[in-house]
Every structure is written in C-alpha cells, then in structure tokens.
C-alpha positions, 0 to 999 in steps of 0.5 A, a space after each residue: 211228259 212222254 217223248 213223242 217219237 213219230 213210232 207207234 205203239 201198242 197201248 192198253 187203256 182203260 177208264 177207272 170206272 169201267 173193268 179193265 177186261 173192258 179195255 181198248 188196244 190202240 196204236 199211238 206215238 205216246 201214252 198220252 195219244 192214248 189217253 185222248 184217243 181212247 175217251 174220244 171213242 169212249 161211250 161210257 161217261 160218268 155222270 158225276 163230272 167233267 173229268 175222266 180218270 184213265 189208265 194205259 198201259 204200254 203192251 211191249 214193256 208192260 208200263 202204264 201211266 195215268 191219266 185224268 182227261 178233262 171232258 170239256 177242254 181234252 186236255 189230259 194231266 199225268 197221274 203217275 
C-alpha cells in the first residue's frame, strides 16, 4: 500500500473501460485517494459488475499503479 503523507499530489486516472484520453486529474495524498475519488465522481459504470477496474497514474514521476474498486463496499485492491 502507498505512504500516505499528508501532501498532495497530481494523479491521472482513468477506468479501463473508458479511453484514456478521458481521464480525470486529481489532487490527492496517495494513489489509492485517487482511485476512489476518481469512481466516486465516475458517471460511466459498467453494466456487467460491482467492480470497476481503474488506472492512476502519479504526473510528477510518471508511475501508475492499478486499482479494482468494489462498487458496493469502495473498498479499492492494488492491481500492480
């Protein structure tokens, strides 16, 4: 899991299902903020599931990590 540090940060995110070019750039303390923020706001659920595959990328360093968010719980499990 990622140090949160209290600093925010520029991440990009984006669901798998939608284009990347329809990503969201948000200002949260870790990757995984990120991730939930990001399906919070997110107006485009699939249909086939409770679970929603997500990527965020850090914009400073360029690294991303992924994310599978539960619909029901918002509970959110690394992906790599």
């Amino acid at each position: 899991m990622t140090q949160v540090t209290g600093k925010t940060r520029d991440f990009r995110v984006h669901a798998r299902h939608v284009d990347a070019h329809h990503a969201r750039t948000l200002k949260e303390c870790s990757f995984e903020a990120a991730a939930i923020t990001y399906v919070e706001g997110l107006h485009d659920l699939p249909v086939d599931g409770n679970e929603i595959s997500v990527i965020v990328r850090d914009v400073e360093s360029g690294h991303e990590h992924g994310f599978l968010v539960d619909l029901d719980s918002g509970r959110s499990t690394g992906r790599g």
